[in-house]
N, C-alpha and C positions, 0 to 999 in steps of 0.2 A: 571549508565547511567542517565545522566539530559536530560532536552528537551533542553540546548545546545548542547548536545553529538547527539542530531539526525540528520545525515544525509539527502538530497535530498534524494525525491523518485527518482528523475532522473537517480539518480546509481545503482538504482535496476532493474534489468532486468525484462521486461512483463512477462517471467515466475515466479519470483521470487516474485514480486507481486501478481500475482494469487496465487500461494502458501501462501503468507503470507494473504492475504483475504480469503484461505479456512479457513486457521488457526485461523482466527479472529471470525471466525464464530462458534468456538469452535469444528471443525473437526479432525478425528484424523490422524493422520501419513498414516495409512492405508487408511479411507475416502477418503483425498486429493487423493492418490494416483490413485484411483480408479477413482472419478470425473475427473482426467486430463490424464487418460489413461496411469500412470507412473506406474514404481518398487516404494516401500516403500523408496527402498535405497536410490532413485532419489530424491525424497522429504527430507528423511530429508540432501541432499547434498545440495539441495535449501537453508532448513533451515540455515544448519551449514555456507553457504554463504551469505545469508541475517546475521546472527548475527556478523561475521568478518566485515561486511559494515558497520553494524548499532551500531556494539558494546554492543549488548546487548547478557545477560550472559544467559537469561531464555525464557521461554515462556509466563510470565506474561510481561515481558520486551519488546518483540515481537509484543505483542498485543497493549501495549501502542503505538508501535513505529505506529502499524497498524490504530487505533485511529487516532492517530496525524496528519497522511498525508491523511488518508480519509476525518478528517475534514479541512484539508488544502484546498485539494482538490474541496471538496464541497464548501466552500467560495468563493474560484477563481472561479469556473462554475457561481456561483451568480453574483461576479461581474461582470465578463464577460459580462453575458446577462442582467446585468444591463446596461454595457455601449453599446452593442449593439444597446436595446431600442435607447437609448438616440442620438445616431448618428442615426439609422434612422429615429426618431423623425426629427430632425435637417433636413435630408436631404428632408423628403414630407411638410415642414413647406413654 
């Protein structure tokens, strides 16, 4: 898996992302299960569906993918309320 092989977060489902953010946080199969009020089984059907999207083979691979769109994510929120400023700047001037 390259970071062109990474998929949109978009195509991961709000559970699936919560699972793969337990996971990022180095929690275990059980852990997650428990914080999200799941079966073990449940979680890792998350996983094993997060890795067919993402293409990724492992859980070091996982975590990169987790990485990746956290900091994607975190930029866009930056710029965002960068350009917010900026537009209401413009509009009290």
């Amino acid at each position: 898996m390259t970071n062109s092989d990474l998929m949109s977060p978009a195509t991961l489902s709000l559970r699936e992302r919560e699972v793969l953010t337990h996971l990022a946080t180095g929690q275990t199969h059980a852990a997650i299960a428990r914080c999200m009020r799941l079966s073990p089984h449940t979680v890792d059907t998350y996983l094993r569906r997060i890795r067919a999207k993402t293409g990724a083979t492992n859980r070091v691979q996982l975590l990169l993918y987790a990485l990746s769109i956290s900091s994607a994510q975190t930029v866009g929120t930056a710029e965002d309320r960068r350009a917010t400023r900026q537009v209401s700047g413009a509009v009290t001037r």
